[in-house]
N, C-alpha and C positions, 0 to 999 in steps of 0.2 A: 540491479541489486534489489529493487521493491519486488521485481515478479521472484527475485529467489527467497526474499522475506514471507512473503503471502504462500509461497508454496510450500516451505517450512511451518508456516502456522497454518498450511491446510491439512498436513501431513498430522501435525499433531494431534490434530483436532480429529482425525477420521480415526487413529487407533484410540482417542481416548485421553489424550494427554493433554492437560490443560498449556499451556503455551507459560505460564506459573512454571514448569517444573523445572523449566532453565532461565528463571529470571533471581537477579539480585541487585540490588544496588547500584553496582559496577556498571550495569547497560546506559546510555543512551536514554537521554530526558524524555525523546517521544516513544521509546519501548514502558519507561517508567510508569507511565498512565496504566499500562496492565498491570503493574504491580503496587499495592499503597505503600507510598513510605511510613517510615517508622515515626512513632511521637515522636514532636521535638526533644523530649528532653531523653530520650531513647540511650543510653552506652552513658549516660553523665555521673551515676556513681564516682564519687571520691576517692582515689587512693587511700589507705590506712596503712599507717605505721606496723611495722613488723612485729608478730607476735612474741611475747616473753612473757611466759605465765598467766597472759590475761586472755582464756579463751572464753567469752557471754554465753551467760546464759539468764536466763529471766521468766519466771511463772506470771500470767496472766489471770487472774481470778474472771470466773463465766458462769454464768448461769445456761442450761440445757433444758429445762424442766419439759419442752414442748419443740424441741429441736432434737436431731441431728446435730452436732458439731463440723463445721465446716475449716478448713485451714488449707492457708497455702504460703509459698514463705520462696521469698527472692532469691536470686544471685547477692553472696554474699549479707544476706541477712540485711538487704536495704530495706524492703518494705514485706509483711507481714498482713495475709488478712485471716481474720476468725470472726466467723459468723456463729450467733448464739441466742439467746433470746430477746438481750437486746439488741439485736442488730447485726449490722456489718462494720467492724472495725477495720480500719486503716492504719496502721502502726508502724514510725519508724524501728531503726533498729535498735536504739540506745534509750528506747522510751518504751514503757507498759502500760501510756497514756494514750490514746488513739488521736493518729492526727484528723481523721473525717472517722464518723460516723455515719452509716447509711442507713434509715428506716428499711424494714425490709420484712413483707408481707408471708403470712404461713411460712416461716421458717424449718419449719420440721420438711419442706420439699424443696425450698430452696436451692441454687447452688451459685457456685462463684466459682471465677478463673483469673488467675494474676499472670502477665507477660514474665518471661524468666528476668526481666532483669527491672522490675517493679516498676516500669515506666505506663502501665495501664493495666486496668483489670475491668472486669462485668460482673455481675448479679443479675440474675433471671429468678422473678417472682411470679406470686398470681397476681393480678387487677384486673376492677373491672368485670369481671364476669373471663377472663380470658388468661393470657403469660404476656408478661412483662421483660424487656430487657434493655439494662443501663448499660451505657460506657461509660468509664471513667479515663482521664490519662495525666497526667506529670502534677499529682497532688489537687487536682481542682475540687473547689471545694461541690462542686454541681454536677452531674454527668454530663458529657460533653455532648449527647445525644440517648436521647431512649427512642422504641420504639413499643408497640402497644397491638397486641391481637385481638381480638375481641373471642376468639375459643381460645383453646389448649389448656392443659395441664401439665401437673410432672415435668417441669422444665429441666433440662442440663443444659449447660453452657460449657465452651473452649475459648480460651484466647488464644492465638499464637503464640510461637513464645518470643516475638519481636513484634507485638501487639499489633501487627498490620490485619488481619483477618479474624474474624470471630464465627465459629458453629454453635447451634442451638437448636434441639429439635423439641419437640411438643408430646402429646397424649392428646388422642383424642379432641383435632384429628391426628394422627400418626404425621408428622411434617419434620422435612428438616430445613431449616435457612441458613444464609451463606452470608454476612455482613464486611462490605471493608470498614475502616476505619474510617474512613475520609469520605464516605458516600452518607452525606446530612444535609438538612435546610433547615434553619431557623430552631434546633437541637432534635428536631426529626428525624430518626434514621430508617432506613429504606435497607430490605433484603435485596442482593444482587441473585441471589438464585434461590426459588421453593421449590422444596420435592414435595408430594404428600406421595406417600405408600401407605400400603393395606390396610384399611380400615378392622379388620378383624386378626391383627397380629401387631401388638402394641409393641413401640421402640423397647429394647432393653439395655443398650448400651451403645455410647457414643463414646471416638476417638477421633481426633484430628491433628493434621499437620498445615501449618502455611503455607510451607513448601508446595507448592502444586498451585491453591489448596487441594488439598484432598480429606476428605470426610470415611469413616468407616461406621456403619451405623449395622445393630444386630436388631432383626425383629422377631417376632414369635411369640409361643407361647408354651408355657408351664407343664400344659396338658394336653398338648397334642407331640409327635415328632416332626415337629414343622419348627425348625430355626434355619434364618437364613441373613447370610453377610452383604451387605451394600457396600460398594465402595463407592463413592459420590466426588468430582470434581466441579469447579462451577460451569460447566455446560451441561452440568446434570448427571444421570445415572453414570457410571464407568460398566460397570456389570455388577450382577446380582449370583450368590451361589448358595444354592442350600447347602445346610451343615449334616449329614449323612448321620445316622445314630439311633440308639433306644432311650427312648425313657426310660428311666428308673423310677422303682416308686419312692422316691424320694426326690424331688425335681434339683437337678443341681444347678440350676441357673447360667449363667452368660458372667466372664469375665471377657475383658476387650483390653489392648493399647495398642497402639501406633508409634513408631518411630517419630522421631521431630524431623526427619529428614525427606520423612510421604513415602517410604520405596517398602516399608515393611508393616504388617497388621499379623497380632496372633491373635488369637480367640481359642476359649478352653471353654469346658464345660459341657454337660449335655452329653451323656453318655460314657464321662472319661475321659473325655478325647483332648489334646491340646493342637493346635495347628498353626502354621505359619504360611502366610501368603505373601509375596510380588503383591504390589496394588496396581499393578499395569495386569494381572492376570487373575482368573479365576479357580484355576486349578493350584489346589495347594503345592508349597514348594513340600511340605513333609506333614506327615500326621503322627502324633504315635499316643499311645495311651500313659495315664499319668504316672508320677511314680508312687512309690508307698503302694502297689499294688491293686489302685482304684478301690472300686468297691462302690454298693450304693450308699455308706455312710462318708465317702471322703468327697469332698468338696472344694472346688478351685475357688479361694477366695479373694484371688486378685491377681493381676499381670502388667509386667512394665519391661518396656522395649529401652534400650539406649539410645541415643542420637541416629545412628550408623544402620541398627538394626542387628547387629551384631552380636549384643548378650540381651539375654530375658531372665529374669526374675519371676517367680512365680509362688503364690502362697495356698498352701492346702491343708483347708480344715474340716474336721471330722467329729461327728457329732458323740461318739459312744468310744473307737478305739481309744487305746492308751498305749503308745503316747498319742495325743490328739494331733498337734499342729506341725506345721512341716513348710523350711523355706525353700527354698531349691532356686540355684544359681543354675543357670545355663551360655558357659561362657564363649560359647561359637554356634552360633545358630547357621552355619552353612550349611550342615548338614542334620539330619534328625537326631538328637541329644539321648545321649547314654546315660540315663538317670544317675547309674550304679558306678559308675567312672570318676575317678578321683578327680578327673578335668574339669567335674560338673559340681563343686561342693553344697551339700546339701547340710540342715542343720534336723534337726526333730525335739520340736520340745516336750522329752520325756523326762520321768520320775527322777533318772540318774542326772538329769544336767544340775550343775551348782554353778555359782557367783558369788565372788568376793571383792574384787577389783573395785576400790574408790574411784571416784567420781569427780573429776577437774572442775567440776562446776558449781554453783552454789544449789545446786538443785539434788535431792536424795538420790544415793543411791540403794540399789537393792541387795542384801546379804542374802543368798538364794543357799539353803542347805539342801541336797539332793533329798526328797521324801516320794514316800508311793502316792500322796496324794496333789502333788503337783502337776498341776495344768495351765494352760499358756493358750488363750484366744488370739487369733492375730487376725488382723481386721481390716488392713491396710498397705498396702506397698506403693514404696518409688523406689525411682533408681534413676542415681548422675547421670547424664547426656552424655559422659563419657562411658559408663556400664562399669565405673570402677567400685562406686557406694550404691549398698541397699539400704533401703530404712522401714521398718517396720513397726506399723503403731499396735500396741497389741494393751491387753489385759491380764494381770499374772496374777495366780494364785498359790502361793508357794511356804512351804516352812521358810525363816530366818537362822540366823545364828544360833540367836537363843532360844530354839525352838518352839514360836508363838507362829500360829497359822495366819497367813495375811491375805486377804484377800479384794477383787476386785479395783486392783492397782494399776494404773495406768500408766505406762511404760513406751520407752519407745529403742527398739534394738538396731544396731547399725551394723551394717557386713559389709564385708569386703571381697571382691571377686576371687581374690588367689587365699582369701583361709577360712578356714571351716568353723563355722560357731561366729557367734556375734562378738565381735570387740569395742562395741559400748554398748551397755544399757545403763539408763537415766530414768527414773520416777519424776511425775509431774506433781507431785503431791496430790492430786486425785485421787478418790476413791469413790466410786459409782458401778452403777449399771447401764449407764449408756454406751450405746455403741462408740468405737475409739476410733478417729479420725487421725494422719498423717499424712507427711510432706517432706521431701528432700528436695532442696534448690539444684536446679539443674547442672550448677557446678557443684553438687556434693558439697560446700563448704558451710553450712547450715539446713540443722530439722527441723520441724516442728509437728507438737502434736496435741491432741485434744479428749478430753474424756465430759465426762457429767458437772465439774465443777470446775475445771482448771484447764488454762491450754499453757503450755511450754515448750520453747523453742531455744535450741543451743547451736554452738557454732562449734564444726566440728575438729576434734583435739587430733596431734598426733598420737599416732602408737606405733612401738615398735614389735618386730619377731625376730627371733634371734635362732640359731643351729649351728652345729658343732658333728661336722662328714665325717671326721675320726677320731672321736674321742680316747684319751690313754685306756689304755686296757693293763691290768695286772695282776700278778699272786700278791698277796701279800702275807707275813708270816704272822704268828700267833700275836707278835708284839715287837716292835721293832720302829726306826726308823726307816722312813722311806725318800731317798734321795735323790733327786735328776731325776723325775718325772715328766722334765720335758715342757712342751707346750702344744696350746691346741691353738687353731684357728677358728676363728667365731666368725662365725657371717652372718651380716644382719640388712635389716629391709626398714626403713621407716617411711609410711605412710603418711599423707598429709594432703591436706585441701586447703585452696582457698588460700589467704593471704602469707607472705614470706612469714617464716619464723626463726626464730635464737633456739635453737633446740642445745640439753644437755643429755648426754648420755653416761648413766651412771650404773655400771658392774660393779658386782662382786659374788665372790666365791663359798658357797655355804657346802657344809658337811652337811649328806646325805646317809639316813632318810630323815635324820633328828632338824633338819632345815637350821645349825648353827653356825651363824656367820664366822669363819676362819678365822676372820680379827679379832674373837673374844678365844681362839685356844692356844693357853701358852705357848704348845709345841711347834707352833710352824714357828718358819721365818720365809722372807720372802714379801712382795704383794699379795694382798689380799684384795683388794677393793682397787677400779681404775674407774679415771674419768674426762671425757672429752666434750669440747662443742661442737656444734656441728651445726652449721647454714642453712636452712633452707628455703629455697627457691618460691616465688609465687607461683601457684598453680599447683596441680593434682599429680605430678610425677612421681611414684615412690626414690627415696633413693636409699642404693643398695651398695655396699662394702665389705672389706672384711679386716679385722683386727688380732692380732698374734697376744695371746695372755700365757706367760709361762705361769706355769704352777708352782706354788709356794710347795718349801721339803715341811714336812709334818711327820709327830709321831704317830703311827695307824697300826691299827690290827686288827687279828678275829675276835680278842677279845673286848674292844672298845664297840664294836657294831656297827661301825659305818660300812659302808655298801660303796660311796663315791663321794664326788664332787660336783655339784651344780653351778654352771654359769647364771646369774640373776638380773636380769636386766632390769633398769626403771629410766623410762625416760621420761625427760619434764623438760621444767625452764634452767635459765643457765646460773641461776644461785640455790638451786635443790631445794626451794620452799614450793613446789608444786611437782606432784607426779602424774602424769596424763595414763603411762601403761607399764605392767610389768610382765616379763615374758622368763622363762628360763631353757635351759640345755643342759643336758649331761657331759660334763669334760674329762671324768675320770671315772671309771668302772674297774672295782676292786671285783676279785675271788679270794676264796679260798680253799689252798689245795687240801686233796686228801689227806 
């Protein structure tokens, strides 16, 4: 059995594969040594009472003056970091007091990584003349080990997202290092693997998974067409592949992610181009050019893999077109992504988008009236480990209601894989000029996000969408009663993350196009307004039904100007003093004849 164990991990190791890629927990104490276990206090999250009305939200006052905004934010909203100019904050969830504080050097380079389920995190600084990197794990008040270069600059940092492995690479020299958790003496920690590459092509982007590990690291440079992708295990290189392309003169930079899972890395940028690789291989599994028609003004401004590797998420900004910014789901990367395909819901923040939709939370929200001179910076992406939520920290500039121009507002938008357009957006009460920083906890079930003055972080609300496959169709006469119109079937989807909730769902019927709710016209009789509750489950399942609503008889005609009936959804908590989303449908579509 050892000579078929050793030949398995000789096998591994000759194509490339860390002997990581099939280890978890479940093995065997003396295979475990290859793998670090998790913090102790690793999966100890508390259960929380089921939701009803009460979904958090809470603004963080920050100062930027000389930072970047940094943010990252747990599984279920247990711990929270934001890094700013004082520091690094540690924050639980039901507090906007930090529970540790970290000094933490030239913060405008800094970066930080929080485990997905807040049982560790790091900070990578300068010291020293060199880069700096802390652990921290299960609230201690000290890092449980640093480690200390005497070069480097420009640090990033990864933590796993089950805090067992950490990546860090440097500037100058060009390096990347490979940390377990568990590898310290006397709070000293020690790299299990250095790479240094190219001295004259600086890091520009780093992704990792623990899985493996595996490392995906982009070097190059601005000004030449020389970028190229590393994918790095801890036995060192895997392979290296330049990234094929023109410059533009306008350099559009390196976006990077990686699966949490190690089998998937995309990389965009650099000519237009977006691409997806196998981390076991060098030749791309697909290539294709961006959407929105590229160009040397449009710009990939960011990219996020799910768990699986299975949806990508990608954001594209543009310096001069109108409309400028542009999200774009891509919800089966098997095969090369049809921008233009309904299957692929894309969002574009132009002149014509509006917003009205209140806001569950104690946090503003934004009245967006569609104007010509609205624009929409987006600055930041995640996406759930399931690929079901996207989140987007972005910066809006947009007319209101009452037609006052607002500007430099920091925002954070949230989408959903199966519908098109954001279904929340939240103000941090921010208003600056620094770039905008966000986060989606790996279960989708809290954001957070960060501008010039403020960071704010919510947990995320349900919402529903509702449709109606055959609505009544009819003549109607000049003036008249209209009786036995029957009924329509409503089919509805309610979305939801993150802990069980009480949900209520609450219809009703408005005369269209005047939006007057049926219960105020004397002429019907009948239902007008219906209402249920409805369970929902712990976890990210949508769930999907459908409900039969006969139509009230009403007096109607050509000369009154109604057109139909609208189905109106709102759903909230289960005593209707909170509305999370409201969605509507067409149930009755009038004519009239010649």
């Amino acid at each position: 059995m050892l000579r078929g164990l050793a030949a398995i991990g000789l096998l591994l190791t000759s194509v490339g594969l860390g002997a990581m890629d099939l280890l978890d927990d479940g093995l065997p104490v003396f295979l475990q040594a290859l793998n670090p276990m998790r913090p102790p206090c690793a999966g100890q999250v508390p259960e929380e009472p089921t939701a009803d009305g009460d979904y958090r939200a809470d603004a963080i006052p920050i100062s930027t003056t000389f930072t970047n905004p940094r943010v990252a934010i747990a599984d279920r909203g247990w711990r929270t970091l934001v890094l700013s100019d004082a520091g690094l904050g540690l924050l639980a969830r039901d507090s906007s007091s930090p529970l540790l504080q970290v000094a933490v050097n030239d913060t405008l380079v800094a970066d930080i990584s929080l485990a997905a389920d807040g049982s560790a995190f790091a900070v990578a600084d300068h010291a020293n003349g060199g880069s700096r990197l802390r652990y921290f794990e299960c609230d201690g008040p000290a890092p449980r080990w640093s480690w200390q270069s005497d070069v480097g600059s420009l640090p990033r940092v990864v933590v796993g997202r089950e805090g067992r492995w950490i990546a860090m690479t440097t500037s100058a020299p060009e390096r990347l290092y490979l940390f377990r958790r568990d590898r310290q003496e006397a709070g000293l920690g020690a790299p299990v693997m250095t790479l240094e590459l190219a001295a004259d092509r600086p890091i520009k982007a780093l992704a990792f998974s623990e899985r493996g590990p595996v490392a995906a690291v982009v070097t190059g440079s601005s000004f030449d067409d020389d970028y190229t992708l590393h994918v790095v295990t801890r036995f060192g290189l895997r392979w290296s592949q330049a990234l094929a392309g023109t410059r533009w003169g306008q350099p559009d930079g390196i976006a990077l992610a990686m699966s949490a899972g190690g089998g998937r890395v995309a990389v965009a940028g650099y000519g237009g181009l977006l691409r997806l690789f196998d981390t076991a291989s060098p030749t791309p599994l697909w290539t294709v050019a961006l959407p929105g028609g590229g160009g040397e003004d449009r710009l990939i401004g960011g990219l996020a893999l799910s768990a699986d590797g299975a949806t990508l998420g990608l954001l594209m900004n543009a310096f001069f077109d109108v409309p400028r910014d542009l999200v774009q789901i891509v919800r089966d990367t098997s095969a090369a992504p049809d921008f233009s395909s309904a299957a692929n819901p894309a969002w574009v923040g132009g002149p014509e988008f509006g917003w009205s939709q209140s806001s569950p939370y104690p946090l503003p929200a934004p009245d967006i009236a569609p104007g010509p001179i609205n624009f929409y910076n987006l600055d930041q992406i995640g996406l759930s480990a399931d690929g079901q939520y996207l989140f987007v920290a972005a910066e809006l500039h947009y007319l209101d209601g009452g037609g006052a121009y607002l500007q430099n507002r920091t925002a954070g938008l949230t989408f959903h894989r199966d519908v098109a357009g954001p279904v929340r957006i939240v103000l941090s009460g921010d208003q600056g000029v620094a770039d905008r920083f966000g986060a989606i906890s790996a279960d989708g079930s809290w954001v957070v996000m960060a501008g010039e003055n403020a960071a704010a972080r919510a947990e995320t609300a349900p919402f529903e969408r509702i449709s109606i496959a055959r609505p009544v169709q009819i003549d109607i006469p000049l003036i008249g009663a209209i009786a036995g119109l029957g009924a329509v079937d409503v089919d509805y989807t309610v979305y939801k993350a993150g802990r069980a909730s009480a949900l209520g769902q609450r219809w009703s019927l408005h005369a269209m196009p005047f939006d007057v709710l049926l219960a105020n016209v004397a002429t019907c009789t009948g239902a007008t307004s219906h209402a249920w509750s409805l369970a929902a489950p712990i976890g990210n399942a949508p769930i999907r039904g459908q409900r039969t609503i006969v139509l009230p008889d009403c007096v109607i005609g050509a000369t009154l100007g109604i057109e139909g009936y609208d189905v109106v959804s709102e759903l909230g908590d289960t005593d209707a003093s909170e509305v999370y989303s409201t969605d509507h449908a067409s149930a009755l579509r009038v004519t009239i004849p010649d």
